[in-house]
DRENBARO-956010 format. One record per atom (N, C-alpha, C): residue number from 1; atom name; x, y negated, z; residue in one letter. Coordinates in pm, 1 decimal, decimal comma. Example, Ala and Ser with C-alpha at 12.3 -4.5 7.8 and 13.67 -1.06 7.14 Angstrom:
<sites>
+-----+------+----------+----------+----------+------+
! seq ! atom !        u !        v !        w ! type !
+-----+------+----------+----------+----------+------+
!   1 !    N !   1319,0 !    569,0 !    780,0 !    a !
!   1 !   CA !   1230,0 !    450,0 !    780,0 !    a !
!   1 !    C !   1320,0 !    330,0 !    780,0 !    a !
!   2 !    N !   1285,0 !    225,0 !    708,0 !    s !
!   2 !   CA !   1367,0 !    106,0 !    714,0 !    s !
!   2 !    C !   1290,0 !     -3,0 !    787,0 !    s !
+-----+------+----------+----------+----------+------+
</sites>
This chain:
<sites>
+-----+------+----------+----------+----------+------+
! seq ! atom !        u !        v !        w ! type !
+-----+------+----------+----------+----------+------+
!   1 !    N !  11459,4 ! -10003,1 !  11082,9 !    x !
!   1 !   CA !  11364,2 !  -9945,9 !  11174,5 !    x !
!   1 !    C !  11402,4 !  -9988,3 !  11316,1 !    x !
!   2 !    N !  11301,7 ! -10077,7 !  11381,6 !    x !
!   2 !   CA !  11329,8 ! -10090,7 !  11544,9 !    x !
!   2 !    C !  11244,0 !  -9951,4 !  11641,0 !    x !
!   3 !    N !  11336,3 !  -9969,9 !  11738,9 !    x !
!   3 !   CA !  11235,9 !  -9896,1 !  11830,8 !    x !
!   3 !    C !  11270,4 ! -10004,3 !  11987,4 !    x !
!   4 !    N !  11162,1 !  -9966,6 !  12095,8 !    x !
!   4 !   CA !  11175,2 ! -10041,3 !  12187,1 !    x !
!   4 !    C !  11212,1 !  -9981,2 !  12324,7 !    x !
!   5 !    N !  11345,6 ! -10000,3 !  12383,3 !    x !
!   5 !   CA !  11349,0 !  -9937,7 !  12537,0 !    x !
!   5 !    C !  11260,2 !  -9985,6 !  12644,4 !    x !
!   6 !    N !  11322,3 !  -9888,8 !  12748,7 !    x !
!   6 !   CA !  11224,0 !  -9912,6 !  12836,8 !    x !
!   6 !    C !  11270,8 ! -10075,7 !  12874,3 !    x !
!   7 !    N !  11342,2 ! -10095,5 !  12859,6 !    x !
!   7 !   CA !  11346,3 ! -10248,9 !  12941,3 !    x !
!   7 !    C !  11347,3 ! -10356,0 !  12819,9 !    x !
!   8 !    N !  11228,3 ! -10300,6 !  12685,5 !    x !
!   8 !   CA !  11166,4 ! -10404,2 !  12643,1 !    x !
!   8 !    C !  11280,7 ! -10476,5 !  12574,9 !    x !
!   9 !    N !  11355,6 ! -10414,9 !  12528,6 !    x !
!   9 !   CA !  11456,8 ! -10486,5 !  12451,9 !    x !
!   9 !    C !  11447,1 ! -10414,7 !  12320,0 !    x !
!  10 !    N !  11504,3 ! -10535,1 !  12184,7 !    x !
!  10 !   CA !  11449,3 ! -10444,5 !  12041,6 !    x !
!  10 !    C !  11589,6 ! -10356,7 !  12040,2 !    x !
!  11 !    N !  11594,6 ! -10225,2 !  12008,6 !    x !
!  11 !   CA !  11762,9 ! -10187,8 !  11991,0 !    x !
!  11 !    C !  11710,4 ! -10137,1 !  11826,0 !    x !
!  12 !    N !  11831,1 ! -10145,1 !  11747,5 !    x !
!  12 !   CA !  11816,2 ! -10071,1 !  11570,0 !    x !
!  12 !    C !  11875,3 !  -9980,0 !  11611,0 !    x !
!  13 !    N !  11763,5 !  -9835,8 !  11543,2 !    x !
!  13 !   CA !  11785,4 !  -9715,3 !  11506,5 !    x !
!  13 !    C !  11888,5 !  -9709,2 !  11469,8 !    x !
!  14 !    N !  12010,0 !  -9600,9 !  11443,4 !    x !
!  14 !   CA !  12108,4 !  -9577,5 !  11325,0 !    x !
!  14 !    C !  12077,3 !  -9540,2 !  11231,0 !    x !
!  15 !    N !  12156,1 !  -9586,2 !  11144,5 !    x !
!  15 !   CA !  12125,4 !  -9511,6 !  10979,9 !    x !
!  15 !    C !  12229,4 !  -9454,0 !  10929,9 !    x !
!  16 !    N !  12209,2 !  -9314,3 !  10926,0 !    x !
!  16 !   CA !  12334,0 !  -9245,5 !  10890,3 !    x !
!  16 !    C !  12290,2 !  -9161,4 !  10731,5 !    x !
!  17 !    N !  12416,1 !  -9152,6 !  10679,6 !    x !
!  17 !   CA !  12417,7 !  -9111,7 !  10503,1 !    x !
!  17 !    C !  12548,2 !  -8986,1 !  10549,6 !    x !
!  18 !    N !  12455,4 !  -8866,1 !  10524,4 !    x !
!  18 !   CA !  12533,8 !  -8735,6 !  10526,1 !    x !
!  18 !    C !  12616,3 !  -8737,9 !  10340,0 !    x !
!  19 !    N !  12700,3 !  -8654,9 !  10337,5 !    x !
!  19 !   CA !  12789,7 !  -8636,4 !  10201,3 !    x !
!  19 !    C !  12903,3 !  -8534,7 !  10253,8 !    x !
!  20 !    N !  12909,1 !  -8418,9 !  10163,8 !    x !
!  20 !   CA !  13013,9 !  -8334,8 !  10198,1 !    x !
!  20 !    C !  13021,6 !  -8300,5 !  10275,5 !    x !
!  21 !    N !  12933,9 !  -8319,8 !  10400,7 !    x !
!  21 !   CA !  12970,6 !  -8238,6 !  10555,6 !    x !
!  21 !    C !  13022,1 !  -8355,0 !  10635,9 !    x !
!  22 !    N !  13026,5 !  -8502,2 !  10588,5 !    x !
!  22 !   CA !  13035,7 !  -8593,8 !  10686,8 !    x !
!  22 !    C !  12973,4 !  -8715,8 !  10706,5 !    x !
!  23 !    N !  12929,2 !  -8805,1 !  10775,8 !    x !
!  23 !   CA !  12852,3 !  -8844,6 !  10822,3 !    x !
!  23 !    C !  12912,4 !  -9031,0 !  10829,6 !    x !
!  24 !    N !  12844,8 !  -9077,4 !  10769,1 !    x !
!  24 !   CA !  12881,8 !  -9255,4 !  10734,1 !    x !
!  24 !    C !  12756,1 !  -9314,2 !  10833,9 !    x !
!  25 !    N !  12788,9 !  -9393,9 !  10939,5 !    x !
!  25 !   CA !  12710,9 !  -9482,4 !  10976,3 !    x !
!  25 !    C !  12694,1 !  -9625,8 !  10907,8 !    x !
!  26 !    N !  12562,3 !  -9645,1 !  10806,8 !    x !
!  26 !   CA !  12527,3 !  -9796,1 !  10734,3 !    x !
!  26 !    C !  12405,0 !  -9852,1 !  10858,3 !    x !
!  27 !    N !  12451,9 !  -9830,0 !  10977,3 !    x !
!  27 !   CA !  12330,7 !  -9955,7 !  11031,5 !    x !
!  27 !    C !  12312,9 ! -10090,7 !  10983,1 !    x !
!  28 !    N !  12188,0 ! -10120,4 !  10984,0 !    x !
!  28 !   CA !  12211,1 ! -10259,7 !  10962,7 !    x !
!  28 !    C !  12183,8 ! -10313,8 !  10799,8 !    x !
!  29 !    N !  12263,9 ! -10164,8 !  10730,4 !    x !
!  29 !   CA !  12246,7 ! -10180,4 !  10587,2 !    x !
!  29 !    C !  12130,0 ! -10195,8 !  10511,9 !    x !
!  30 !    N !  12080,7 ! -10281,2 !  10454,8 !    x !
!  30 !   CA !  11932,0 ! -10226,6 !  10387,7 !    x !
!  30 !    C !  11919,6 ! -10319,1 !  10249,6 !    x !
!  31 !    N !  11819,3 ! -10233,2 !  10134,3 !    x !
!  31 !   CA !  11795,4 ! -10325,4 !   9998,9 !    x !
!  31 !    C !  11936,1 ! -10266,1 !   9912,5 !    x !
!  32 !    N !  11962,9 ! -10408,3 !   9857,6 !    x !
!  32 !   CA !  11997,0 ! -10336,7 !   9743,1 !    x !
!  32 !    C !  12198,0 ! -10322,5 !   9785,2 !    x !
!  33 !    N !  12225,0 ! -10376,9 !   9940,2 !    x !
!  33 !   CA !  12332,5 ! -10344,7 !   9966,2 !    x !
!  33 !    C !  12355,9 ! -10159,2 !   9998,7 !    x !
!  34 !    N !  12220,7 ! -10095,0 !  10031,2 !    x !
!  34 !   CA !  12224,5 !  -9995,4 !  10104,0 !    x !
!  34 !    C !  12263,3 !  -9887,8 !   9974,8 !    x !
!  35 !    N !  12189,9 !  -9920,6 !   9877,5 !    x !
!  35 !   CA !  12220,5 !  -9831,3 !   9719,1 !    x !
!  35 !    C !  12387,9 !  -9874,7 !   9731,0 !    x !
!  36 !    N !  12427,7 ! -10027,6 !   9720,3 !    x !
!  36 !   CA !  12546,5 !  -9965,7 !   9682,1 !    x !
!  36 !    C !  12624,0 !  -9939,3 !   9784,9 !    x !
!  37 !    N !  12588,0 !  -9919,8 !   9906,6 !    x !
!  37 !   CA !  12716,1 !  -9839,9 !   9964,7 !    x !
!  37 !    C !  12676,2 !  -9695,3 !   9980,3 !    x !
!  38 !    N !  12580,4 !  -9637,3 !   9921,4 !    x !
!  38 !   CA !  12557,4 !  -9485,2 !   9900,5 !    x !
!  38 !    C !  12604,3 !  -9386,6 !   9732,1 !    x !
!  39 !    N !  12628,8 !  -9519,7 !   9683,7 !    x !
!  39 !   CA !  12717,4 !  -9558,6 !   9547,4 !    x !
!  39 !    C !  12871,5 !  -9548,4 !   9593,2 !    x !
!  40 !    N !  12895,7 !  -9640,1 !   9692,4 !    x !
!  40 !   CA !  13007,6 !  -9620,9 !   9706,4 !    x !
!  40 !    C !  13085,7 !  -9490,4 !   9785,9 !    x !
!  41 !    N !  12956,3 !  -9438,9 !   9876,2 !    x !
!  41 !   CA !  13006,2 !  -9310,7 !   9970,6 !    x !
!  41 !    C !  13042,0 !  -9204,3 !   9872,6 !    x !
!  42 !    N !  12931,1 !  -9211,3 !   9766,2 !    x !
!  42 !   CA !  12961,1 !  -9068,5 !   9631,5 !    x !
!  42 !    C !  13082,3 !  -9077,2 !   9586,0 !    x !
!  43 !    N !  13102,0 !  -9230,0 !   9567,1 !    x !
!  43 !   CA !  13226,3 !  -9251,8 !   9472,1 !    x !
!  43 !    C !  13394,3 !  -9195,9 !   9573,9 !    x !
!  44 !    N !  13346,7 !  -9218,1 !   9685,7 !    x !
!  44 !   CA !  13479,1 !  -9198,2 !   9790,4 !    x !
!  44 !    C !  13474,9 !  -9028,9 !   9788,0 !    x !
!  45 !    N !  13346,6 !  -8984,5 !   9733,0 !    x !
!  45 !   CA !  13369,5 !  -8846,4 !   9734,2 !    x !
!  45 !    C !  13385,3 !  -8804,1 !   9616,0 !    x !
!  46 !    N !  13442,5 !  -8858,9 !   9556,1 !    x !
!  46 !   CA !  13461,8 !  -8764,4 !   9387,4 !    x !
!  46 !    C !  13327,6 !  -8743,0 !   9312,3 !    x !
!  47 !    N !  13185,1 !  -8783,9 !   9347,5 !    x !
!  47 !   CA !  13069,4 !  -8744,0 !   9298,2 !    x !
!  47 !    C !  13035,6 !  -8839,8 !   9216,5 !    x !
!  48 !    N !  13011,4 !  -8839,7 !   9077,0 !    x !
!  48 !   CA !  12982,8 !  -8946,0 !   8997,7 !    x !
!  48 !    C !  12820,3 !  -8942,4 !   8997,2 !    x !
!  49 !    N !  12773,5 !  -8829,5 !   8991,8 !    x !
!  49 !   CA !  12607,5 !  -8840,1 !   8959,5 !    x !
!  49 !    C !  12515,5 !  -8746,6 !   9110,1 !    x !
!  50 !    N !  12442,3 !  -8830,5 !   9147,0 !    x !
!  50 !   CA !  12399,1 !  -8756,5 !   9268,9 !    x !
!  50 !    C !  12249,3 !  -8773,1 !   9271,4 !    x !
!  51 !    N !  12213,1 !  -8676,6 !   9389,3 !    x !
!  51 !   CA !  12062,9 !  -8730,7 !   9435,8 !    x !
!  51 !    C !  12100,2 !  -8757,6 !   9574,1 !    x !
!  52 !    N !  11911,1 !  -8841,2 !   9609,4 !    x !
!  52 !   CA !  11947,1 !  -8853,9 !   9741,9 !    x !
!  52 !    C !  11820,6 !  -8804,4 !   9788,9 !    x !
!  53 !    N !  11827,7 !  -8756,4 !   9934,9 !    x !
!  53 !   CA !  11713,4 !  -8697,0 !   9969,8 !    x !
!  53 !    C !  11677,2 !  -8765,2 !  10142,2 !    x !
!  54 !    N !  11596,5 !  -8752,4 !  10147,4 !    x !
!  54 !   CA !  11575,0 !  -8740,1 !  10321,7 !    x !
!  54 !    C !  11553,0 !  -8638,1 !  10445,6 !    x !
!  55 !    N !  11550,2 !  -8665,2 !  10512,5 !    x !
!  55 !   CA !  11545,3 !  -8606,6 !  10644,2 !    x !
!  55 !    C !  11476,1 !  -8481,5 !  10656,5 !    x !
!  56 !    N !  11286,2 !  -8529,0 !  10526,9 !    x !
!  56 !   CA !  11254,6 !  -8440,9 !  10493,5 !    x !
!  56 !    C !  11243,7 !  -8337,0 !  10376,8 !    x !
!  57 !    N !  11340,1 !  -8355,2 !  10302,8 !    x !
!  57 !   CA !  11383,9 !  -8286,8 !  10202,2 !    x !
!  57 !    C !  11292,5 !  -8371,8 !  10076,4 !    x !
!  58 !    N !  11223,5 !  -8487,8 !  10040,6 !    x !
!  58 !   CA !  11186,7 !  -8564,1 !   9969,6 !    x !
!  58 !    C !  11311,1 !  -8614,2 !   9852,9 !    x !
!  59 !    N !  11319,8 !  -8623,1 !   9770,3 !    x !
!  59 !   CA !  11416,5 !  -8658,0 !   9631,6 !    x !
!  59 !    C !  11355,4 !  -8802,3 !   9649,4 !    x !
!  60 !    N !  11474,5 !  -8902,7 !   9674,8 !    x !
!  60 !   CA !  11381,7 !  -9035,1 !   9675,1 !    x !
!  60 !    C !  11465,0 !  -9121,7 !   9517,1 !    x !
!  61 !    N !  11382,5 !  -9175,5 !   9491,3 !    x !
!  61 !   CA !  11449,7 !  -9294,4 !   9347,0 !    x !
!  61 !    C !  11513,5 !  -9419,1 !   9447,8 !    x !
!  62 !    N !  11616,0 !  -9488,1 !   9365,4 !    x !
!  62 !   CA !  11694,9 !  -9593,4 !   9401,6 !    x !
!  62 !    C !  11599,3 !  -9702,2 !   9490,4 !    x !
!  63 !    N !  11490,3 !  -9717,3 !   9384,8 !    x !
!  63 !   CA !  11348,6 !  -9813,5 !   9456,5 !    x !
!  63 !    C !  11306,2 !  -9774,5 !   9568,8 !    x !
!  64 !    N !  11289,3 !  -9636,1 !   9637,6 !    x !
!  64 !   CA !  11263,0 !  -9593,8 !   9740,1 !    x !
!  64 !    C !  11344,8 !  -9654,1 !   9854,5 !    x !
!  65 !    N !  11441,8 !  -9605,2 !   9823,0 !    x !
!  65 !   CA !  11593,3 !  -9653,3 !   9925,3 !    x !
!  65 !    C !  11550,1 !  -9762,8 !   9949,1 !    x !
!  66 !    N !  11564,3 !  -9925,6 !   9831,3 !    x !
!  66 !   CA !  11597,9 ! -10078,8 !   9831,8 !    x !
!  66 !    C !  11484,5 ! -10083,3 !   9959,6 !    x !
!  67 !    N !  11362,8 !  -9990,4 !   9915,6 !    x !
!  67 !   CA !  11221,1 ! -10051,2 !  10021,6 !    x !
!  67 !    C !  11218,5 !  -9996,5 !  10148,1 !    x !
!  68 !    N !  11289,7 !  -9921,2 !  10131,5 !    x !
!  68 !   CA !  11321,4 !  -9821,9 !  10297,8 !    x !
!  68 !    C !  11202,7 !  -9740,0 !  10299,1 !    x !
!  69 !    N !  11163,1 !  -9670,4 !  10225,9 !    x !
!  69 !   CA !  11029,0 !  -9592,2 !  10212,2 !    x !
!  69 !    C !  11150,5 !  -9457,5 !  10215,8 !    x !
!  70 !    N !  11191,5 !  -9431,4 !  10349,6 !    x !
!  70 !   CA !  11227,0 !  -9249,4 !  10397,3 !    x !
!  70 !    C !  11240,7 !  -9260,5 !  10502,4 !    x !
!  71 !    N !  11279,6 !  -9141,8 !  10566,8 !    x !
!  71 !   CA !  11294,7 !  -9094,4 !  10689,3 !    x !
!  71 !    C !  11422,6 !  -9054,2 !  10688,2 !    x !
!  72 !    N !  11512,4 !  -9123,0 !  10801,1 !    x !
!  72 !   CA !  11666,5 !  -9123,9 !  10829,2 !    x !
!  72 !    C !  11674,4 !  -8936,3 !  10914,7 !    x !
!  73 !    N !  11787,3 !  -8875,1 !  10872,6 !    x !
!  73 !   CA !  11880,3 !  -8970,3 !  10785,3 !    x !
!  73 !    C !  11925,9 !  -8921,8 !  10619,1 !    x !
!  74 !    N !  12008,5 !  -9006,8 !  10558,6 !    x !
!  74 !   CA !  11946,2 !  -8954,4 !  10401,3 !    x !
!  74 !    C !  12107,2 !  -8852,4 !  10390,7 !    x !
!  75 !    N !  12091,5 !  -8834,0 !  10265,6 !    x !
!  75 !   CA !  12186,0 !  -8706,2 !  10198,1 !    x !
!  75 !    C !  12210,5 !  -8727,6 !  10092,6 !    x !
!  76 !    N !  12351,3 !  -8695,7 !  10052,5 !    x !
!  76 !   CA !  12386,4 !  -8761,5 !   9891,3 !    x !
!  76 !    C !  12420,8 !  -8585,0 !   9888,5 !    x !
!  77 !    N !  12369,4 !  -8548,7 !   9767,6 !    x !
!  77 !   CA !  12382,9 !  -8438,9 !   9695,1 !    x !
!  77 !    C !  12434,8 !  -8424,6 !   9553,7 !    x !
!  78 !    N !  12540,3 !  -8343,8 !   9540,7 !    x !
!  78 !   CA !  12583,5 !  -8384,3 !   9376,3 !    x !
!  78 !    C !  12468,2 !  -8325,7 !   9301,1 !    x !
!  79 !    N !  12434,3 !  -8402,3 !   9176,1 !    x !
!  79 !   CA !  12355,3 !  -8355,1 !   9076,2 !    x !
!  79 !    C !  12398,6 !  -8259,5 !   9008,3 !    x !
!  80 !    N !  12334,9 !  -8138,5 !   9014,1 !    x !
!  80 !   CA !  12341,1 !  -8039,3 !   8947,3 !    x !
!  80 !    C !  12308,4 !  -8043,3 !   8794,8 !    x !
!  81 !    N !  12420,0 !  -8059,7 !   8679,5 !    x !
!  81 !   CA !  12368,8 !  -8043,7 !   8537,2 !    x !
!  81 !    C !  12311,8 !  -7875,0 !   8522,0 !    x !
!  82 !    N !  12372,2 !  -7840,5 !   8583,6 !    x !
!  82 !   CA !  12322,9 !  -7642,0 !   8530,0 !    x !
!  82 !    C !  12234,9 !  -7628,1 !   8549,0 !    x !
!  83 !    N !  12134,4 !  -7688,1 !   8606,8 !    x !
!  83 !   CA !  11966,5 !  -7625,3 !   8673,1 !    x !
!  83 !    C !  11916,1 !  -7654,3 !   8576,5 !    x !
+-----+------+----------+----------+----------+------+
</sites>
């Protein structure tokens, strides 16, 4: 996602991936590198099976992510088997 300052220059948004209460900056990241380093953030957290959500509380699929179809910034949530 670009946005444009006032002095007309392109700057990239950040893209930040919440987990556990902390906060990974992947700017820059996107496709099918961005799955796996949200693969890899779970994995640095002990979470083997997760969801991911957005900004606006949307449950997005892996395909969502690769296409950038959300709104920053996203959330790795462990998957709940008990529900």
């Amino acid at each position: 996602m670009w946005n444009t300052n006032s002095n007309g220059i392109a700057v990239e948004e950040s893209t930040i991936v919440k987990c556990n209460g902390s906060e990974t900056d992947v700017t820059g990241v996107t496709g099918l590198a961005l799955i796996e380093k949200l693969k890899k953030i779970a994995r640095d957290n002990q979470i083997g099976k997760f969801d991911i959500f957005d900004s606006i509380g949307r449950s997005l699929s892996m395909s969502d992510v690769e296409s950038g179809n959300y709104s920053q910034p996203l959330s790795i949530v462990r998957y709940n088997v008990a529900a």
